[in-house]
C-alpha distance (Angstrom), angle and dihedral (degrees) to the residues before:
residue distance angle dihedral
X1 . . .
X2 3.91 . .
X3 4.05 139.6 .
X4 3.80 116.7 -134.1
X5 3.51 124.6 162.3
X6 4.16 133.1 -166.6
X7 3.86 117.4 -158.6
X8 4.09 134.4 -167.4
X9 3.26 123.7 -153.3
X10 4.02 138.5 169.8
X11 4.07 81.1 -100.4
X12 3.40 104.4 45.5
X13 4.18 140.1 -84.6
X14 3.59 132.9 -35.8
X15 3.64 121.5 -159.1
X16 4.18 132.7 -166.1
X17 3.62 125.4 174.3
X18 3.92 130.0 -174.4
X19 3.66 111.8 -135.5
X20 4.00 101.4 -163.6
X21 4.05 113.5 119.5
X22 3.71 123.0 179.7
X23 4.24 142.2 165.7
X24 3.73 98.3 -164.5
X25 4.29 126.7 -20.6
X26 4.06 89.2 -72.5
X27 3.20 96.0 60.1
X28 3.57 121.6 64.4
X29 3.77 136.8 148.0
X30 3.48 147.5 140.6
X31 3.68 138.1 -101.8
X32 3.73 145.9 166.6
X33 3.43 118.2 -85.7
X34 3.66 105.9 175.3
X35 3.75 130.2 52.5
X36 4.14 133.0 167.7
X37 3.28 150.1 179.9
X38 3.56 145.1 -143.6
X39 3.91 153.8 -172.8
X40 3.94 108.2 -156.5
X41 3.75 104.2 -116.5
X42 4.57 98.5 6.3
X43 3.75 104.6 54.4
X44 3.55 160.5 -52.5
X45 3.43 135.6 -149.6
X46 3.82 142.5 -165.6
X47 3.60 134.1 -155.1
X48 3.97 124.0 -169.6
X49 4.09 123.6 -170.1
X50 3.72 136.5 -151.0
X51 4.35 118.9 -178.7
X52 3.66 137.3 37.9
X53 3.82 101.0 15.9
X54 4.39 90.7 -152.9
X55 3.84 75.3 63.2
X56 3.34 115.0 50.5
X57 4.13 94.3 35.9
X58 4.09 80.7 55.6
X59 4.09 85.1 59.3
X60 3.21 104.5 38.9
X61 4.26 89.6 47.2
X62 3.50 91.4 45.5
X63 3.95 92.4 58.3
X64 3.87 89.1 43.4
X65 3.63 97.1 53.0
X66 3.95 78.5 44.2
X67 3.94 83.1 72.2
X68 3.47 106.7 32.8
X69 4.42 81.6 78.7
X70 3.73 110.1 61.8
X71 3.76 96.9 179.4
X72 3.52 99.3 25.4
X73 3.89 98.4 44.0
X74 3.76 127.7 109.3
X75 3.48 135.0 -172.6
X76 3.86 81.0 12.1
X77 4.09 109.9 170.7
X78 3.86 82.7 -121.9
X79 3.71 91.8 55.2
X80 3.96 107.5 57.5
X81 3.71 114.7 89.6
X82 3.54 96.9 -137.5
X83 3.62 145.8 34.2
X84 3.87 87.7 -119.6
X85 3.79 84.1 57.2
X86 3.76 96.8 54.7
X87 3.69 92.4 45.5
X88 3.85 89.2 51.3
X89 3.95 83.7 57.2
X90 3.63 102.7 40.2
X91 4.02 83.7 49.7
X92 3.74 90.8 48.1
X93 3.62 97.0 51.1
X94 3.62 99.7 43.2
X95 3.80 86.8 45.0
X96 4.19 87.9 56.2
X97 3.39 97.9 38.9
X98 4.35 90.0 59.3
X99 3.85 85.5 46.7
X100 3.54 87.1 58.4
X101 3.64 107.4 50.6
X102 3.96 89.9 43.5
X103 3.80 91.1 53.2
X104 4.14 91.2 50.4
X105 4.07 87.9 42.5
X106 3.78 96.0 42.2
X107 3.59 108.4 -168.1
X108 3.51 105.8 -12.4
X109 4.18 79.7 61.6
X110 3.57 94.1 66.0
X111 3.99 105.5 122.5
X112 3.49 98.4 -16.2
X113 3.82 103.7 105.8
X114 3.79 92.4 45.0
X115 4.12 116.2 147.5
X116 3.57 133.2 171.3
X117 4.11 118.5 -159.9
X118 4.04 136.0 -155.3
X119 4.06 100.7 -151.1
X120 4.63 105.6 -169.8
X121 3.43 118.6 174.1
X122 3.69 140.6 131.5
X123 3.80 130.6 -140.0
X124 4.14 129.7 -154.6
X125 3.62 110.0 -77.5
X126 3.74 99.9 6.6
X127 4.00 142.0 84.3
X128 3.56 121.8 -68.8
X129 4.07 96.0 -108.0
X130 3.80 137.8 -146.7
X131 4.18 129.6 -152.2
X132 3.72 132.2 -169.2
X133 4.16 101.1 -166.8
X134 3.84 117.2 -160.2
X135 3.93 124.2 -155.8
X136 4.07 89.2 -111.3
X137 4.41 81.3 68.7
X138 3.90 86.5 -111.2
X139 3.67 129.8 115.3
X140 3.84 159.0 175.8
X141 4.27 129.3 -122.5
X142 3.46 124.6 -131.0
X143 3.86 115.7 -100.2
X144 3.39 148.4 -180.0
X145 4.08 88.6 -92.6
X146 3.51 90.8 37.1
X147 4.35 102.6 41.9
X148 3.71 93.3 160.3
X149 3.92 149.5 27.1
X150 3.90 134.5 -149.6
X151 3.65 122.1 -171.1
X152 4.22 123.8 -170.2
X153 3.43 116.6 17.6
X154 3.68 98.7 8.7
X155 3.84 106.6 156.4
X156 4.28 101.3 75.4
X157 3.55 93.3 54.8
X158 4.19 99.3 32.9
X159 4.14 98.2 88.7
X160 3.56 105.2 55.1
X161 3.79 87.3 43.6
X162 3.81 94.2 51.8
X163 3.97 86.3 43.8
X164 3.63 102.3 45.7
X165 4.11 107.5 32.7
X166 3.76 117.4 121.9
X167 3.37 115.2 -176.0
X168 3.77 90.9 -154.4
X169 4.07 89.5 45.4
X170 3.84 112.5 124.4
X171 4.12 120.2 -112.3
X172 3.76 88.2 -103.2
X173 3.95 91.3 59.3
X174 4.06 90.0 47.0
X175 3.76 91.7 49.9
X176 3.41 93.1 56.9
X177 3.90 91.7 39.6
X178 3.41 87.5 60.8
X179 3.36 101.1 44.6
X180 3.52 91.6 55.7
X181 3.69 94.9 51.3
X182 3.66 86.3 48.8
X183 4.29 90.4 53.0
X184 3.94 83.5 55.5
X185 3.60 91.2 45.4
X186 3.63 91.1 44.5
X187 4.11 96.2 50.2
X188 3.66 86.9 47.7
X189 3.43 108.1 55.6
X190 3.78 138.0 27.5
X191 3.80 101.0 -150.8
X192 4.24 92.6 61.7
X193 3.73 104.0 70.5
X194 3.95 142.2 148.2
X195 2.97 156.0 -47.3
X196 3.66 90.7 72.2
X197 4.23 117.1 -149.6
X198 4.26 112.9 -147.4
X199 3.54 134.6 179.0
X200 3.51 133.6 -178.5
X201 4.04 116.9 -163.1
X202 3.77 112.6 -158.2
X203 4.02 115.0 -140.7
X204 3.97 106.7 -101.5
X205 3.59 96.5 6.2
X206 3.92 108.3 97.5
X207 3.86 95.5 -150.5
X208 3.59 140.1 70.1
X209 3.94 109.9 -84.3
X210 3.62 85.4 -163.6
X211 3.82 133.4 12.8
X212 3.86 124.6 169.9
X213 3.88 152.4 148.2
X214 3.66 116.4 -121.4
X215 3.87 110.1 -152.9
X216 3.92 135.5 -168.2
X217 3.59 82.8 -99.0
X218 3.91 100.1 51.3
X219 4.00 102.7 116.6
X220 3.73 100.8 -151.4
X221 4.05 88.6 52.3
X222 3.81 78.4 51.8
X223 3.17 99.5 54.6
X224 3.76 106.5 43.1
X225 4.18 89.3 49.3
X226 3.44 82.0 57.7
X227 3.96 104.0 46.6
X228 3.39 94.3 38.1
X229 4.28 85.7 58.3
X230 3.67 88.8 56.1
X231 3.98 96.5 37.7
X232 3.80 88.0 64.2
X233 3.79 95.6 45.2
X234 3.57 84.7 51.5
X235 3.66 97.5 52.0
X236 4.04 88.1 38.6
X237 3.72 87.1 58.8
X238 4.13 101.4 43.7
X239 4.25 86.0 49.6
X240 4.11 103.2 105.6
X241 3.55 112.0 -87.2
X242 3.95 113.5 -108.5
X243 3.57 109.9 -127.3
X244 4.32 118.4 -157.2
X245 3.95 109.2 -124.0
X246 3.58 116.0 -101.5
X247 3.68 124.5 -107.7
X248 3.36 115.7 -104.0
């Protein structure tokens, strides 16, 4: 399992991955769950995975060797005109690459190399765009109903981002958004763990503004895990007590 979770706002995107992979509580480790790319000046684009790691790593190789072949490539992210387009492709080849594996595992392949994908990017002279990828290759865009997408294990974190998202909130408020809806993921379950992966994309610039790892050892990370703890037994003890009815 894994949380990741792709944001719009008037400014631009922000991005935060999990990084935690496991087969069973002996077997941890960690891996990568973001990856971009970018043309100085014309684009960039970032894709983010939750499911069957053999899966998603086949994607997201598949589109890098896509790039590594500038005459030779097609259906290159750095070819499609339009954000649609790449989403089309990324939904296509994640689609394929399920078929695949469940045709060489027959039944015992059914529904185990599932994967959903958040695909964020910008290109020159358009919006700053956001995709929610589903394992059948199709998908849905980010809107103004819809402002943000979580894939994995989405329900820990989901309230305080459906309570607290601004749409006009800077990418300093997000971050810590998300990191707090990644602490409640984190203290609820197990298989989400750091380091955690974030990006923020800046409207019209066509590179990540910021792009870091956040460790156990990161001190703001720290510190908001722990205020937010005491927030909510703050606000749990202002709420009105509840007093039993009396006997008659």
């Amino acid at each position: 399992m894994t949380y990741c979770v792709g944001m719009v706002l008037d400014k631009g995107l922000v991005l935060m991955s999990d990084t935690r992979t496991n087969s069973g509580v002996d077997n941890i480790s960690v891996f990568r769950k973001m990856a971009h790319w970018q043309v100085p000046g014309e684009r960039i684009i970032a894709v983010m995975t939750a499911g069957n790691l053999a899966t998603t790593q086949s994607v997201i190789s598949q589109l890098e060797e896509r790039t590594k072949a500038p005459n030779e490539r097609r259906n290159s992210v750095y070819d499609a005109p339009t954000m649609f387009q790449v989403a089309t492709e990324v939904g296509q080849l994640l689609r394929e690459t399920i078929q695949e594996r469940q045709d060489v595992n027959g039944q015992q392949g059914q529904g185990r190399f599932t994967a959903t994908m958040i695909v964020a990017g910008q290109i020159k002279g358009m919006e700053p765009r956001l995709f929610l990828i589903y394992p059948e290759g199709n998908f849905i865009e980010a809107s103004w109903d819809t402002p943000f997408f979580q894939i994995g294990e989405t329900k820990y974190g989901r309230p305080i981002l459906i309570r607290a998202y601004d749409r006009t909130m800077s990418f300093e408020d997000a971050v810590k958004l998300l990191m707090v809806s990644f602490d409640s993921t984190l203290k609820a379950n197990l298989s989400v763990g750091l380091p955690l992966d974030m990006m923020v994309i800046e409207r019209d610039q066509f590179e990540p503004s910021q792009s870091r790892r956040i460790t156990h050892e990161d001190e703001y990370f720290q510190t908001i895990s722990a205020g937010w703890g005491d927030a909510l037994r703050n606000a749990f003890d202002a709420l009105p007590k509840y007093r039993f009815p009396e006997d008659d």
